[in-house]
N, C-alpha and C positions, 0 to 999 in steps of 0.2 A: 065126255064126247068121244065117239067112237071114229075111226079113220078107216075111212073106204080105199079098196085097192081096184085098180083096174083092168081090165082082161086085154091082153094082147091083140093088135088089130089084126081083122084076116087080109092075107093077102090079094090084090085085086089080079086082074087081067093086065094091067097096066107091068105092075110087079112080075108075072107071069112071062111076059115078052122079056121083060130088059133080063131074067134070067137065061132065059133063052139063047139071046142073041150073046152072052155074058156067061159060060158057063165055068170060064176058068177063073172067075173073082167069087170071092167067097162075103158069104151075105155079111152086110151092116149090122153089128148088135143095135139094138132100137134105147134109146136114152131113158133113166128113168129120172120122173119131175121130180122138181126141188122141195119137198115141206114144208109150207110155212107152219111158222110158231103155233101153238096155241094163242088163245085169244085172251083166256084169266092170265096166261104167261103176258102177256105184253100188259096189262093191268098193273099186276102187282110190281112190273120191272118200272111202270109211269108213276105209281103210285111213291115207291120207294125215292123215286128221281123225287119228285118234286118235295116230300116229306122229308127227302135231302136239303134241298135247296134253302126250304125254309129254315129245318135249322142251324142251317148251316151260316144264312144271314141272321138270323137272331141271336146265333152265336157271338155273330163277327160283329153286330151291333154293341153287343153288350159288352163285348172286348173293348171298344172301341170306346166306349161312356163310363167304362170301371179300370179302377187302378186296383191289381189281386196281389195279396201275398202269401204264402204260407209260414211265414216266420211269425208265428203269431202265438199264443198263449192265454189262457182265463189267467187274472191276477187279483186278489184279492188283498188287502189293507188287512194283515193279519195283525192281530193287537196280542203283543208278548207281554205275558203275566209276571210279574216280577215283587220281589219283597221289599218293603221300605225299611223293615228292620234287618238285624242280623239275629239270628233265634235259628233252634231246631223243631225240624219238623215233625209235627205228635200225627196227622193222619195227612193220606191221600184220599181224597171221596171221587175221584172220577177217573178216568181211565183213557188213552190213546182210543181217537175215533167218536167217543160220545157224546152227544149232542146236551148243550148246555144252554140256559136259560140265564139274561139277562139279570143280576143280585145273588144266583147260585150259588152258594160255597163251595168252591173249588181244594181248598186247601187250610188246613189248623197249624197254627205253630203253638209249640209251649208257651204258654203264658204265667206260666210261675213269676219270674222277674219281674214282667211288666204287671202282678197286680199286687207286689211288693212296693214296687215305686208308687203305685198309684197310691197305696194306705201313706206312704211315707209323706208324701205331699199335703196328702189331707189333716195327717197329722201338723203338720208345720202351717198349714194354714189354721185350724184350731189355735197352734200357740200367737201368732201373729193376729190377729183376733186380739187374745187377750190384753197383747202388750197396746193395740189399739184403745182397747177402752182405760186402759193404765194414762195411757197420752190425754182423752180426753178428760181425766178427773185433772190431771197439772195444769190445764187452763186456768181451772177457779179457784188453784192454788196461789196461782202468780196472780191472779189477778188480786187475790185478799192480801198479798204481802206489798205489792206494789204502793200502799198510801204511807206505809209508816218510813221505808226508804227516801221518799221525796223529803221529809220532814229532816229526816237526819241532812240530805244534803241541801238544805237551805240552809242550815246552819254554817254548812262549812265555807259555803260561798259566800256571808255574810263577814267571817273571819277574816278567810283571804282579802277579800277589799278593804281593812283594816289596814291587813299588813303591805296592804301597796301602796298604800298614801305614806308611812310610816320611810317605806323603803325610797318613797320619791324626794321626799324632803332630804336624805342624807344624800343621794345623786345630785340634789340640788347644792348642796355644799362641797361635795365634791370638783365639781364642774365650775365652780366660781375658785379654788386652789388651782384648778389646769389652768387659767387663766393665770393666775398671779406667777406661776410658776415658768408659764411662755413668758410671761414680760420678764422677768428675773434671767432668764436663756437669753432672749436678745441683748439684755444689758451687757450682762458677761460677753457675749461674741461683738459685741461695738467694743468695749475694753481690749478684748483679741486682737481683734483689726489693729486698734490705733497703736498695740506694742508693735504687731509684728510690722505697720509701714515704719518704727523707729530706728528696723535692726539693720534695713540697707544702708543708713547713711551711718550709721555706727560700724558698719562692717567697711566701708570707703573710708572711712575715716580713719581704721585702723590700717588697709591698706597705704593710706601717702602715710604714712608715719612710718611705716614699716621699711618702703622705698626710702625716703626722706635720711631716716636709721643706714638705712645701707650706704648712701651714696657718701653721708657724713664718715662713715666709718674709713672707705676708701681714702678720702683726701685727708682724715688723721693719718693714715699710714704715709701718705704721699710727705706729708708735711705742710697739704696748701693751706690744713685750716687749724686752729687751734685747739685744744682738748674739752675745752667750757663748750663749743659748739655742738661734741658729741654727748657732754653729759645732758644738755638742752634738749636733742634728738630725740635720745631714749627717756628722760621725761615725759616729754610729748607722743611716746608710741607707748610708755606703760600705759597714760592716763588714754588715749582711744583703745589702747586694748581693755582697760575698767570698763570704758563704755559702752564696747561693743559687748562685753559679758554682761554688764548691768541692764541692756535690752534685750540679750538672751534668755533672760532669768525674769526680765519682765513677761516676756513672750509665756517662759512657763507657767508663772504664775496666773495668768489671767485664761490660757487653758484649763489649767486646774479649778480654776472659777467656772469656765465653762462646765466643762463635765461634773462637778458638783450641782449646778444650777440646772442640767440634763437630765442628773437622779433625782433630784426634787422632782422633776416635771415630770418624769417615765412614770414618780411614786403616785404622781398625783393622779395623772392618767390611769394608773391601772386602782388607786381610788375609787375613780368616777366609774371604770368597770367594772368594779366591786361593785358597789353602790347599783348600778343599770342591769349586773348579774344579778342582786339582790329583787328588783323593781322584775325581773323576768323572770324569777324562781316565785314570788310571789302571784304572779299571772298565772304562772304554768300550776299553780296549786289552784289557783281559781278557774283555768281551763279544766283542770282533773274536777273539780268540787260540779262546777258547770255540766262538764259530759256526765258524773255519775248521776247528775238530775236529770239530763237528756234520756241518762237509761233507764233511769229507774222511773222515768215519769211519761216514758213514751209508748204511744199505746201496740208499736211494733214487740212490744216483749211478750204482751198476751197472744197477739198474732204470733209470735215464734213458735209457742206454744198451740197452737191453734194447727202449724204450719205443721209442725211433728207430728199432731193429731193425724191430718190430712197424710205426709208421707205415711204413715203406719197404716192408714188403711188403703194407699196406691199398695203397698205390700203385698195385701191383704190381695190385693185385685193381682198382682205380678203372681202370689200364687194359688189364685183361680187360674192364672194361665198356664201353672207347671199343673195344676190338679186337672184340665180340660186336656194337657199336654198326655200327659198318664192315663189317660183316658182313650184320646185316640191312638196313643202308644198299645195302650191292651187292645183297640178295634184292629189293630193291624196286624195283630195274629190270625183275627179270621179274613181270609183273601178268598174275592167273590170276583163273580165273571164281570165284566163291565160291558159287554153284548150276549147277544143270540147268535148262538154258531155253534163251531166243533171244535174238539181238542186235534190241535193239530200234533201235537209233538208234546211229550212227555219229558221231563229233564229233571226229575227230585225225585226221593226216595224218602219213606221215610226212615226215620232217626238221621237224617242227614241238616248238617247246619249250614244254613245259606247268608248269605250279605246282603246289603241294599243294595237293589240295584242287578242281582245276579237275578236271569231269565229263569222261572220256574215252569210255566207252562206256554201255547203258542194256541190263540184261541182263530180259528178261521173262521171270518163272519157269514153266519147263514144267509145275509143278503148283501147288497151292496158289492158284487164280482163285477170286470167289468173287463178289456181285453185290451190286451198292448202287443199293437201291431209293428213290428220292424223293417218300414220300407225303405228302399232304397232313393239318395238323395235325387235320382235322375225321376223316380216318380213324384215325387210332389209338387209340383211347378202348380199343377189343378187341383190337388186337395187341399180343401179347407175345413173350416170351424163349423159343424154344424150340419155337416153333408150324412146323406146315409148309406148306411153300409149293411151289407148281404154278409153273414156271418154265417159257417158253417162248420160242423164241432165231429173230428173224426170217433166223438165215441154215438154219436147218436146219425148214424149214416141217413140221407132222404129227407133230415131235415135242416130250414132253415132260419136262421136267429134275425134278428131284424135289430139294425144300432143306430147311434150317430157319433160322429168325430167331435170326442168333447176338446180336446186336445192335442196340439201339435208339441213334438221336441224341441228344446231350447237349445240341445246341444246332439251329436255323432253320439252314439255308445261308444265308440272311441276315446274318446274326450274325459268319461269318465272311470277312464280304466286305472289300474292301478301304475301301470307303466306307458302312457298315451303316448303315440307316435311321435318321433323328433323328425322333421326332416331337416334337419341344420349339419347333417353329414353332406347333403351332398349327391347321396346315394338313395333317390326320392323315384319310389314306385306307386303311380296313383293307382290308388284302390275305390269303390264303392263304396261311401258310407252309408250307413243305414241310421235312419232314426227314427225316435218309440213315436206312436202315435197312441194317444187313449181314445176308445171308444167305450160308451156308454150301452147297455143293453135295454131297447124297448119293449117292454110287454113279452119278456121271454114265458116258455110256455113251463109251468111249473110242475108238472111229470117230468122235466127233463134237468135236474139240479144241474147248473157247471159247476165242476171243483177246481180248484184254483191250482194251476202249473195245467192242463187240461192243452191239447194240440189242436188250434183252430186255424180257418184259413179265411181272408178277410176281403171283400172287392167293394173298394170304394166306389160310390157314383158322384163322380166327377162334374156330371151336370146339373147335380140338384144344385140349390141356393146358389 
């Protein structure tokens, strides 16, 4: 558009006088008009305004229905390759970075050992075997020897009952002497008794005679009594001291009777012991005669034999299980991928000997990545299980991933540090925790791989579900 100027007005008649009458004021510069804008200019300034506005609320809408963070990352469930033997390693076949297939052989170890073991087992299974079918011929061994055994011991337990009839009749005679033997003991201690109630009055008796002697002796000396009176005295105290000896010596003797008549009785008793040991040594020979019938005629002895058969081939089966054992001992030389993925990390060499259990390689799975988001505790109040999320991955700029919140955190990453915050000092500064959130990847676009540790930035929508 082109802009027109305009020509200065002429002076009139009018102008002409007032100069006239005015010659000492000096003319008025005359104003020049103001420009308006262009007209595209005000366009593009309305245009800009309002294509502000909008996104500027669309912005503020979507602030406003998403919770965003950038503390985020791809994370992947990496599966570490590891040995179950201890062996050294004969080859590496794959290399850091390369892409691996689900049964792939990733790695050989030596197998020299393990297919040593495996002949050695096999061998021992072979011999066990053998000793099995050795077990079952000794079934119908025992079984052809087992009739002529019964034969012998029906003999011997016909004996024995011989001799226990034999051994009871002499018990029986013994057992009628224990009897005669108590009665002869009580006779003798009725004898005992009736000396020893004769010895108290034997023994008072020598007593007054004794006094009787003294007091006579006295009044000899005095003179009150005559001399015939004391020979009378001691008369009469020798003959109660005779008698109280001749009741002492009864006493003996009829003890002597006792204990005599006690050894009969102990001899007779241990007699009839005899005699009843007898009557129980011929039982215990007819329990032994009995049991070796029991053994030899019972049909557990074939079965024992039968029983050994059976252990010898559990054996037999114990080493199929060291021979199956040897077996997957030598599979476990060759170690295969157990996914579809990539090497992530390399840790063995070969000729290098490794343990059970020690990490040989680090397989990152070609599927199944998925993203753990680190938000802060003051945003989740509105995210939940199942909400979707706008994901976007600073290596692939312009575009965007599409999720949903499989999972919330159970605990701060705090929580599970190595050293987790005390505040039991005292000296307690609230901080922000943050916690993992997993999100799940929908329909990601498959020109665009995530690899896992990968910088994402994550805005939940708050108002889905």
């Amino acid at each position: 558009m082109e802009s027109r100027t305009e020509a200065p007005p002429k002076p009139t008649a009018a102008d002409g006088r007032g100069a006239a009458a005015g010659t000492s004021a000096a003319p008025e510069p005359a104003k020049a008009p103001r420009k308006r804008p262009p007209l595209w200019l005000l366009i593009v300034i309305g245009i800009l305004v309002i294509a502000g506005l909008i996104y500027g609320i669309k912005f503020l809408l979507y602030a406003l229905g998403h919770e965003s963070t950038d503390d985020a990352r791809v994370d992947a469930d990496t599966v570490a390759i590891t040995s179950k033997i201890a062996e050294r390693i004969d080859r590496v076949l794959v290399d850091t970075n390369q892409p691996v297939t689900k049964g792939q052989v990733l790695v050989l170890l030596d197998d020299v050992d393990e297919r040593t073991r495996l002949a050695q087992a096999l061998a021992n299974r072979q011999a066990q075997v053998a000793q099995a079918r050795a077990a079952e011929s000794n079934v119908a061994l025992t079984s052809a020897t087992q009739t002529a055994q019964n034969q012998q011991n029906n003999g011997a337990i016909a004996s024995a009952q011989a001799s226990i009839l034999n051994a009871a009749a002499s018990a029986t005679s013994a057992e009628q002497q224990v009897g005669a033997a108590a009665a002869a003991v009580g006779q003798a201690e009725a004898q005992l008794r009736a000396t020893q109630a004769n010895v108290p009055s034997a023994r008072e008796a020598l007593a007054r005679a004794n006094a009787d002697l003294s007091r006579t002796q006295a009044l000899v000396r005095t003179g009150d009594l005559a001399q015939q009176t004391l020979d009378a005295d001691r008369a009469s105290q020798a003959q109660a001291q005779a008698q109280y000896r001749a009741a002492l010596d009864n006493v003996n003797a009829a003890q002597t009777s006792v204990t005599q008549e006690q050894a009969r009785y102990t001899a007779a008793i241990a007699s009839a012991n005899a005699a009843q040991a007898g009557i129980n040594a011929q039982r215990g020979q007819l329990t032994t005669a009995q049991g070796r019938l029991s053994e030899s005629d019972t049909p557990y002895k074939v079965g024992a034999e039968q029983a050994q058969y059976a252990a010898a081939q559990a054996q037999v089966k114990a080493l199929d299980a060291q021979v199956r054992s040897g077996r997957e001992q030598l599979g476990y030389t060759i170690i295969r991928s157990p996914i579809d993925g990539y090497v992530g990390a390399k840790n063995i060499e070969i000729g290098a000997t490794v343990s059970p259990g020690q990490s040989l390689l680090d397989i990152v799975p070609r599927y199944g990545t998925y993203i753990t988001a680190n938000y802060k505790e003051t945003q989740l109040g509105k995210i939940k299980v199942g909400q979707d999320v706008d994901i976007t991955v600073d290596a692939y700029k312009g575009t965007v991933f599409h999720g949903k919140v499989q999972t919330i955190g159970p605990a701060s990453q705090n929580t599970f540090s190595l050293v987790p915050a005390s505040n039991a000092t005292g000296n307690f500064v609230k901080v922000t925790q943050r916690l993992p959130i997993r999100i799940i990847l929908v329909n990601p676009p498959a020109d665009k791989p995530l690899r896992d540790g990968m910088s994402v930035e994550t805005n939940v929508d708050i108002k889905s579900h």
